[in-house]
C-alpha positions in Angstrom: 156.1 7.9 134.4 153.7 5.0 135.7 154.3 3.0 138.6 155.4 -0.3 139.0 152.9 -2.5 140.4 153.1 -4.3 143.1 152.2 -8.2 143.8 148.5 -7.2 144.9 148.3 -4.7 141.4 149.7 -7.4 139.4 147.3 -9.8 141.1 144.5 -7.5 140.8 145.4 -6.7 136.5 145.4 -10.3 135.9 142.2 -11.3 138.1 140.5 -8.2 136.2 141.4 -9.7 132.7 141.0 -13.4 133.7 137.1 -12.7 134.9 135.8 -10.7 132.4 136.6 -13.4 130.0 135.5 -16.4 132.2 132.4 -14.3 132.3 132.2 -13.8 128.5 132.6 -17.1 127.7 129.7 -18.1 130.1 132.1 -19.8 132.5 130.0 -18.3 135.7 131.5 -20.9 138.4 134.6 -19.9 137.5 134.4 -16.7 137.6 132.8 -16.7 140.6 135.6 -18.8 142.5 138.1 -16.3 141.1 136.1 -13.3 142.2 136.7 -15.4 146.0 140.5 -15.5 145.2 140.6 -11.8 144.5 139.0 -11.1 147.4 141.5 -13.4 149.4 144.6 -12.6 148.0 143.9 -9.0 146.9 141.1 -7.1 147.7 141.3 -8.4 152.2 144.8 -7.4 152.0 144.6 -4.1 150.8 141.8 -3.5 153.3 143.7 -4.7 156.5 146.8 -2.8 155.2 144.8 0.0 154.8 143.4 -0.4 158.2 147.0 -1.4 160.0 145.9 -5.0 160.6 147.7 -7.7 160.1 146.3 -9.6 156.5 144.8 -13.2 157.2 143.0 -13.3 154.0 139.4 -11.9 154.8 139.0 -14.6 158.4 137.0 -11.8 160.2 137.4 -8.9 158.4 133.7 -7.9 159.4 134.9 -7.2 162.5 138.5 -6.5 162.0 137.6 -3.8 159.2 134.0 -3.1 159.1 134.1 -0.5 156.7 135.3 -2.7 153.8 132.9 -5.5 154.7 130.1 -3.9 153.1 132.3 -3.5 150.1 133.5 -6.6 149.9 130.2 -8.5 150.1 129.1 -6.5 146.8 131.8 -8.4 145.1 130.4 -11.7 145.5 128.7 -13.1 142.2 125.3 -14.5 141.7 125.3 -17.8 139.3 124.4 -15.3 135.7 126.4 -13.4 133.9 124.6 -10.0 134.8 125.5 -10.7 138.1 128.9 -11.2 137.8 129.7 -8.5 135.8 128.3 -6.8 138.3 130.7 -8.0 141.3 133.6 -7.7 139.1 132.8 -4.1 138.6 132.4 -3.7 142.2 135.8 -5.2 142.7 137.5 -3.2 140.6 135.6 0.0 141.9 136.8 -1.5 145.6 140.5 -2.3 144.0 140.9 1.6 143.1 139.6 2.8 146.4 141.5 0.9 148.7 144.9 1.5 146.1 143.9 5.5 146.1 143.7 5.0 150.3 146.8 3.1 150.2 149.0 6.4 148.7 149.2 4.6 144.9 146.3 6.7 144.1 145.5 9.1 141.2 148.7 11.1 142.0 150.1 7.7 140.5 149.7 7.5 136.4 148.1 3.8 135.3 150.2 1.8 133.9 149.2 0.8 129.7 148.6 -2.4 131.0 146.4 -1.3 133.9 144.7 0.7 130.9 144.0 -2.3 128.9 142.7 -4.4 131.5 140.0 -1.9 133.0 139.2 -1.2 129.3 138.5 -4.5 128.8 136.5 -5.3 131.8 134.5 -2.1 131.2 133.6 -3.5 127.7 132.1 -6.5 129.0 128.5 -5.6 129.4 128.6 -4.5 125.7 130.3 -7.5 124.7 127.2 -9.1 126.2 124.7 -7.0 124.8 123.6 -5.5 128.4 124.4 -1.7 129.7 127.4 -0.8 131.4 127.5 1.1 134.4 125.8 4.5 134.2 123.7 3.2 131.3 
């Protein structure tokens, strides 16, 4: 049976779905300020709960969490398409990580909806006539 996501998986889904098609539709500022809010609200949390820190959305998480800084600065966007898809991929990659260290990981079945959405962020680069990751 699949889990039930929690507020920063549901927050997570939707920001996967939401970006991928602010990014299709050429709508690069936007994406990028919702690639900041998924940072904020989902990806900083995970990390500082991961690292037994109290979350204050990512306020000095290079020196509170080191380890996920890194990580986190390769989900920040440049202003083209190429380059968003690319954070977005990188948050996503991030998401599963930190989820996995969290105990929700593969021992945990994805929901359909979780299915759909990294379907459909994976399809992106296609959709834009560029190669996906590994291509």
């Amino acid at each position: 049976m699949a889990a039930v996501p929690g507020v920063d998986g549901i927050l997570g889904l939707a920001a996967g779905h939401y970006l991928a098609d602010k990014i299709e539709r050429g709508e690069i500022l936007e994406a990028l300020d919702g690639l900041g809010v998924l940072r904020t609200l989902v990806l900083a949390p995970l990390a500082f709960r991961r690292a037994g820190v109290q979350a204050t959305g990512v306020r000095r998480i290079e020196s509170r969490v080191p380890a996920c800084a890194a990580a986190l600065g390769r989900t920040v966007g440049g202003v083209d398409a190429a380059a968003c898809v690319t954070a977005l991929e990188a948050a996503i990659e991030l998401y599963t990580e930190l989820r996995e260290a969290g105990g929700q990981g593969s021992e945990v079945e994805m929901s359909e909806v979780e299915r759909e959405v990294r379907a459909h962020a994976a399809g992106l680069p296609a959709r834009l006539g560029r190669p996906g990751p590994g291509s």
